[in-house]
C-alpha positions as CSV (number, residue, x, y, z in Angstrom):
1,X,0.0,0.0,0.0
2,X,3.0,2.4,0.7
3,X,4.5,1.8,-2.5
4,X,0.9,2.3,-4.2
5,X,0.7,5.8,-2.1
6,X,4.6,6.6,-3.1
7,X,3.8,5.5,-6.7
8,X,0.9,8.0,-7.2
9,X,2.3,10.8,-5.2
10,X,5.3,10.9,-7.7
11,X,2.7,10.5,-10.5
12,X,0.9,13.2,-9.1
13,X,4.3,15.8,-8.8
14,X,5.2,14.8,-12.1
15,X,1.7,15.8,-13.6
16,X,2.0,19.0,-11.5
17,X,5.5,19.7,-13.0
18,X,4.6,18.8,-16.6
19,X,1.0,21.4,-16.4
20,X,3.9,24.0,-15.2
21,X,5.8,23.9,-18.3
22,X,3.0,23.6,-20.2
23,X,1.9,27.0,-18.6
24,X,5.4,29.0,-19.3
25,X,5.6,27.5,-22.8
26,X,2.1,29.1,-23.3
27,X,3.0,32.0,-21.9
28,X,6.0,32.4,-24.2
29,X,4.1,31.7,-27.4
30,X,1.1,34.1,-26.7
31,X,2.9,36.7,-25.9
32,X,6.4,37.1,-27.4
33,X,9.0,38.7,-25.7
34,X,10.4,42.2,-26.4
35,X,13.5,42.3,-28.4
36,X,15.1,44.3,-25.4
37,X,14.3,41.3,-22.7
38,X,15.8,38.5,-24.6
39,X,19.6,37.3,-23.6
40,X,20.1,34.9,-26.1
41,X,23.1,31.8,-25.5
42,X,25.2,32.2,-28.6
43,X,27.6,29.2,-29.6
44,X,30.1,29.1,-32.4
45,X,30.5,26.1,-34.2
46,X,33.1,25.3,-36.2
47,X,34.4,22.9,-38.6
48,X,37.7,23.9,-39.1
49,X,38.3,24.4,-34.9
50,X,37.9,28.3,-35.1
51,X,34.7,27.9,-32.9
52,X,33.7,26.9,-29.6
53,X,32.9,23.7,-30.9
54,X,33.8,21.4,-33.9
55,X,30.5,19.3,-34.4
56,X,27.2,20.0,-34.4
57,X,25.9,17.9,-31.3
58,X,28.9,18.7,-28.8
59,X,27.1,22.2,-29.1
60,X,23.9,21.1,-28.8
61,X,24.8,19.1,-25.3
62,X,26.1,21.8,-23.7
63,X,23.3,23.8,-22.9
64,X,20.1,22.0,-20.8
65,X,17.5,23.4,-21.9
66,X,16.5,27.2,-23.6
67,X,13.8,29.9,-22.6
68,X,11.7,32.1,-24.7
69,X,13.6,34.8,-23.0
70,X,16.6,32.5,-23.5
71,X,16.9,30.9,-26.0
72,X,20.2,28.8,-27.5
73,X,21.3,30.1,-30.8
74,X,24.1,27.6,-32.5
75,X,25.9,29.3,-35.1
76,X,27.2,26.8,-37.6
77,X,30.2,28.4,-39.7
78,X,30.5,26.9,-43.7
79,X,31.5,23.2,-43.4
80,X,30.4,19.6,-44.0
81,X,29.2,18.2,-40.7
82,X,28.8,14.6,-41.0
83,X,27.2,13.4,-37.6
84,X,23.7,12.3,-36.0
85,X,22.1,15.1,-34.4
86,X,19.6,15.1,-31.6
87,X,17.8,17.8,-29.8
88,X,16.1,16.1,-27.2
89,X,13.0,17.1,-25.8
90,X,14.2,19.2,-23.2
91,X,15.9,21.2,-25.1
92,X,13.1,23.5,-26.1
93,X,14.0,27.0,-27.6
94,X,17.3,25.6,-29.7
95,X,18.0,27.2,-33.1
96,X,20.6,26.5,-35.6
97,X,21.4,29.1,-37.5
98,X,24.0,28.5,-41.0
99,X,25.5,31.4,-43.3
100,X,24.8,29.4,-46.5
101,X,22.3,26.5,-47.1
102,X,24.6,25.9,-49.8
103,X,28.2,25.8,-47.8
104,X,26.7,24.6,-44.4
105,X,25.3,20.7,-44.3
106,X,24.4,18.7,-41.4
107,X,24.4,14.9,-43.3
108,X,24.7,11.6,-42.2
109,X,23.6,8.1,-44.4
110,X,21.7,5.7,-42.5
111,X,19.4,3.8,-44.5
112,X,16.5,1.4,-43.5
113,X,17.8,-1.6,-44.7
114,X,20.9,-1.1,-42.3
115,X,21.1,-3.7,-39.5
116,X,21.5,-2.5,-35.6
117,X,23.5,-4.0,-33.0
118,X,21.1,-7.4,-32.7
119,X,21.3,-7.9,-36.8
120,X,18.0,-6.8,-37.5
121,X,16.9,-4.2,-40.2
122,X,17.1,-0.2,-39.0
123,X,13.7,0.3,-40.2
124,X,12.4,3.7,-41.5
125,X,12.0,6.3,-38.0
126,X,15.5,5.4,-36.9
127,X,17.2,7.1,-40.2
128,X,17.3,10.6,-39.7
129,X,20.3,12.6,-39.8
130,X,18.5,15.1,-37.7
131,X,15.6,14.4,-35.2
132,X,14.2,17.1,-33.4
133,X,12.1,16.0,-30.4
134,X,11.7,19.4,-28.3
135,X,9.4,22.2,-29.2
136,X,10.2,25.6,-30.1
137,X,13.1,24.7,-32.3
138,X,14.4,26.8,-35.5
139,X,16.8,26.4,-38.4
140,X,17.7,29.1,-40.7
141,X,20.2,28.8,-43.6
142,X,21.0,25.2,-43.3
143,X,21.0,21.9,-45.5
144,X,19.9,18.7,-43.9
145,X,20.6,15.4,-45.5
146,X,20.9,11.5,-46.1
147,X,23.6,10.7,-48.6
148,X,22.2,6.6,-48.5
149,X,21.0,7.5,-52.1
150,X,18.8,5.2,-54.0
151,X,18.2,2.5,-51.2
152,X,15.2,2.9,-50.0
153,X,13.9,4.7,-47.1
154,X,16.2,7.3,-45.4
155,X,15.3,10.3,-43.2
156,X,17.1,13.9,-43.7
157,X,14.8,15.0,-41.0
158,X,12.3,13.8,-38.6
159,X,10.5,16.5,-36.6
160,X,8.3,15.3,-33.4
161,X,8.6,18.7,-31.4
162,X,5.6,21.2,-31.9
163,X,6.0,24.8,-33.3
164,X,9.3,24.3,-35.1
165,X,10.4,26.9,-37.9
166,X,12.6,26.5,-40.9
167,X,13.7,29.2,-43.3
168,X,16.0,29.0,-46.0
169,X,16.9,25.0,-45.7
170,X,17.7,22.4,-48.0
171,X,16.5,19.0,-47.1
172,X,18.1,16.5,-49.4
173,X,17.1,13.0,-49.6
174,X,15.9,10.1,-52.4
175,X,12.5,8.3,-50.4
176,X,11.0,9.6,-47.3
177,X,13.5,12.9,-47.0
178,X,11.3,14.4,-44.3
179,X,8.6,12.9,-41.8
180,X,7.0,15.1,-40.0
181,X,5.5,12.8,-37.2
182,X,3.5,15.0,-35.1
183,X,2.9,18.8,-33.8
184,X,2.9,21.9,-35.8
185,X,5.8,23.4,-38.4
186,X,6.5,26.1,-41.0
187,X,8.6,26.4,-43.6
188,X,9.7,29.2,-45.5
189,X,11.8,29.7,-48.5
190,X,13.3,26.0,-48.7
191,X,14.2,23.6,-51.3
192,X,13.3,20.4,-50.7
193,X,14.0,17.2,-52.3
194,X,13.0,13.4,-53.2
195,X,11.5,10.8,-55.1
196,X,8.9,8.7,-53.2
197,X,7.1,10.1,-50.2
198,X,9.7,12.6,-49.4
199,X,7.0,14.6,-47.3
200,X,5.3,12.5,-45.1
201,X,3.7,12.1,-41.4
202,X,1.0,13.3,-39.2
203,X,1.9,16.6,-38.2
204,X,0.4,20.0,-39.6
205,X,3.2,22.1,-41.4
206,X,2.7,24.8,-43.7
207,X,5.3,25.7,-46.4
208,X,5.5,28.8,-48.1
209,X,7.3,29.4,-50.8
210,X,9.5,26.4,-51.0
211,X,10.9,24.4,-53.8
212,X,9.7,21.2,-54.3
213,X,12.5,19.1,-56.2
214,X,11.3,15.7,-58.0
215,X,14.2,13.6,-58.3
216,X,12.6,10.7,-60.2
217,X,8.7,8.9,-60.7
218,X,6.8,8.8,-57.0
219,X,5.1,11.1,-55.0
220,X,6.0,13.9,-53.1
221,X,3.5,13.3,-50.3
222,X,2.3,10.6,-47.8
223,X,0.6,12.2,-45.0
224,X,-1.1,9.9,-42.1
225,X,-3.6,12.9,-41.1
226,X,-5.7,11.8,-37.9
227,X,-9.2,11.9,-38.8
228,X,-9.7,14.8,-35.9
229,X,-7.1,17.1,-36.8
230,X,-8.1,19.5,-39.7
231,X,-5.4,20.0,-41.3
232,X,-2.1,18.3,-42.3
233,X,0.2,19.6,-45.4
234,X,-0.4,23.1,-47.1
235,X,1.6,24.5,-49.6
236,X,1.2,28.0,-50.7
237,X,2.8,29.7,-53.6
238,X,5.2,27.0,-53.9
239,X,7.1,25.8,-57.4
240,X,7.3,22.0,-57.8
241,X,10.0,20.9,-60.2
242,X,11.4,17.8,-62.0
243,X,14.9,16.5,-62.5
244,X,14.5,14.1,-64.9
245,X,13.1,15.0,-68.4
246,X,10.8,11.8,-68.4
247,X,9.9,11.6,-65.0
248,X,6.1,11.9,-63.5
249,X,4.6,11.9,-60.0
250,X,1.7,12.7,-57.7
251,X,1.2,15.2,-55.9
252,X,0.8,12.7,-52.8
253,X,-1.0,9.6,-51.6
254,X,-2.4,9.1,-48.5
255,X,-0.3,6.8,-45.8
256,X,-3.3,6.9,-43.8
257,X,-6.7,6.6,-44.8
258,X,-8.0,10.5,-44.0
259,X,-4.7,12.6,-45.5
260,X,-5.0,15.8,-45.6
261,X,-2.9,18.1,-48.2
262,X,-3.8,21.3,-50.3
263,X,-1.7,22.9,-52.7
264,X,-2.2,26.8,-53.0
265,X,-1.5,29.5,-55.9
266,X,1.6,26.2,-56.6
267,X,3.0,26.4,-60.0
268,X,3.8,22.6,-61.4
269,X,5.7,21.8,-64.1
270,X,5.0,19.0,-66.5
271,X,6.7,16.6,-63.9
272,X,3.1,16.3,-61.8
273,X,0.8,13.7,-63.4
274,X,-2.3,15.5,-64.9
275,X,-4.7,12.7,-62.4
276,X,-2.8,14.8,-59.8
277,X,-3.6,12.3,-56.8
278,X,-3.0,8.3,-56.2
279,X,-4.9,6.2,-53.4
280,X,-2.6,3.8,-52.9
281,X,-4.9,0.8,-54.0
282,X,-6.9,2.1,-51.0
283,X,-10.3,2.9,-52.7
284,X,-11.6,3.8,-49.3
285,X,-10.0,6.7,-49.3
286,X,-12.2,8.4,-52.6
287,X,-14.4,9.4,-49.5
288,X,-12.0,9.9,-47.1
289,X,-8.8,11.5,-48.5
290,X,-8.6,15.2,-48.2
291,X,-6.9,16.2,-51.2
292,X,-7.9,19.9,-52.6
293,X,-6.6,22.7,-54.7
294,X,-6.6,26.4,-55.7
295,X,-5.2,28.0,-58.5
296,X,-2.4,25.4,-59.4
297,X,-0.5,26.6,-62.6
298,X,2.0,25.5,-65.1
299,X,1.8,22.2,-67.2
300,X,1.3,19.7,-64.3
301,X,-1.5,22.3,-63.1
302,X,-4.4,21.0,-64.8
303,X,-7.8,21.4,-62.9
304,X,-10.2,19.3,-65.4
305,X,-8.0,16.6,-65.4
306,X,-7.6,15.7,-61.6
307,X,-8.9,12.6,-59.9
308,X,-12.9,13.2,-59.0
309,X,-12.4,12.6,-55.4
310,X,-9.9,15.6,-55.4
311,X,-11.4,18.7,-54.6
312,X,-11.0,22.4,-56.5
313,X,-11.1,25.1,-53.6
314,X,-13.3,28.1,-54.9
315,X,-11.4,31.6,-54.2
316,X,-13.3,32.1,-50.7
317,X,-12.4,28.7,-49.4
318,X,-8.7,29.6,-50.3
319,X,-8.8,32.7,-48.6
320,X,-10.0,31.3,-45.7
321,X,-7.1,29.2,-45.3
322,X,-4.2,31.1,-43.7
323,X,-1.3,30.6,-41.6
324,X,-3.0,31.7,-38.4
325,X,-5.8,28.9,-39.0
326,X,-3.9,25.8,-39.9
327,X,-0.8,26.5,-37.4
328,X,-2.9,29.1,-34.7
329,X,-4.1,25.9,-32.3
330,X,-5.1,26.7,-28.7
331,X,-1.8,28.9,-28.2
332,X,-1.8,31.1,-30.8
333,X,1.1,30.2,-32.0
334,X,2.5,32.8,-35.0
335,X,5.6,31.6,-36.4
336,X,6.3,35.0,-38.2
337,X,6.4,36.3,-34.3
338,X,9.2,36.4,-31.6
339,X,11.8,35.2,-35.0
340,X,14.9,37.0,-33.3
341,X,18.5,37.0,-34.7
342,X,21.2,38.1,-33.1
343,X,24.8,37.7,-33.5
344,X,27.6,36.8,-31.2
């Protein structure tokens, strides 16, 4: 009976701790902090040993945890960084911030065919290069990727922390470059590129402005939407292009049976299939899928040609879709608030 009362007492504390940073996050994301009350933690790292660190990770470990009025900003300097990174879930506020998506890359080459220590395969979630577990994270001028190549599945990113940002990021992969497993993120101005599923999850993320880059035949999305949540992908004003002269795909299929993505004012070139979506032999899904579109243009934009279970916003729908709505949830959260960027 002691052990019963001991057991629930520390459940109880722990609750009680957990509803208090629930609070403070809140707090932070309803309210952002003036530019003049935040004391950011600035690193330096360093390939070439002319920072505080020479690997990503070793930078990331040194700091517990960030604050809204805190927070840890890791300043990578132009190099190759090949290493596993993990910000664990503690670690909330964290932002890696590059000069040049082009000269700073965080890569690694797992693959899901790989076998672990006990000879059995990887699998898919264990891949990433990256994999950001705490909230409130950012990256800003950065490249994530898996160099496995053609080999099947293998991660660039995997995102389970809510309210994460990138701008300016390359995410470079072949199948499954990015899952975005649960919580809210934006992206802004990134490139982002694959063959088969190379955006996929159950999280809500809105991307604006971003390259979509088809490497080969597949399709760019696979969301697992819960039936609850209303939204899942949304692109606005984005550019999907191909690399291949022959190649085709679809816009997505749906991993789980009530996906949800929407394409916005997106201009497509010839490499998007005219049908537009696949259902994954899952004919269920003609009732279930949320698949829609406004004003998609270009060659692969073709309205009259889509699947019949795909739908074609009307201009009032569209505007009623905004950043606010799809990302807002019970906090409020603003992604284009609080963004500060200071230098060491």
């Amino acid at each position: 009976m002691k052990r019963i009362i001991g057991l629930a007492a520390i459940t109880l504390r722990t609750g009680l701790c957990l509803l208090i940073l629930s609070v403070l996050n809140l707090g932070c994301q309803s309210s952002a902090p003036a530019p003049s009350t935040v004391n950011p933690i600035n690193l330096i790292v360093a390939a070439d040993g002319s920072g505080q660190f020479t690997n990503v990770q070793a930078a990331i470990m040194s700091v517990p945890s960030g604050h809204c009025t805190n927070p840890v900003i890791i300043h990578l300097k132009p190099g190759i960084y090949k290493e596993l990174i993990y910000v664990q879930r503690e670690k909330g506020f964290f932002k890696l911030v590059g000069e040049d998506p082009a000269t700073t890359v965080i890569t690694y080459n797992l693959s899901a065919n790989l076998t672990n220590f006990d000879g059995k395969p990887l699998g898919t979630f264990r891949t990433p290069s990256a994999l950001i577990d705490a909230d409130d994270f950012t990256a800003e001028n950065i490249t994530f990727e898996n160099s496995a190549g053609a080999v099947g599945q293998a991660l660039a990113v995997r995102v389970d922390g809510d309210r994460a940002v990138f701008r300016n990021c390359r995410f470079l992969g072949w199948q499954d470059t990015i899952l975005l497993n649960r919580g809210r993120q934006y992206f802004e101005n990134c490139t982002i590129a694959g063959h088969v599923d190379f955006i996929f999850g159950a999280a809500t993320a809105w991307f604006e402005r971003c390259h979509i880059q088809c490497l080969g035949d597949g399709y760019i999305t696979a969301a697992s939407t819960p039936v609850n949540q209303p939204f899942g992908f949304v692109f606005s004003n984005c550019k999907i292009t191909g690399d291949q002269p022959e190649a085709r795909t679809w816009l997505g299929r749906p991993w789980r049976i009530y996906a949800s993505t929407i394409f916005l004012n997106t201009e497509m070139s010839d490499v998007v299939r005219l049908e537009g979506w696949n259902d994954w032999k899952k004919p269920e899904t003609h009732q279930t899928a949320r698949y829609a579109e406004f004003h998609s243009t270009g060659p692969g934009g073709s309205p009259k040609q889509r699947v019949a279970w795909s739908r074609q916003l009307t201009k009032a729908e569209a505007a009623g879709i905004t950043v606010g709505k799809v990302l807002g949830g019970a906090d409020g959260w603003n992604p284009n608030a609080g963004q500060y960027h200071e230098k060491p």
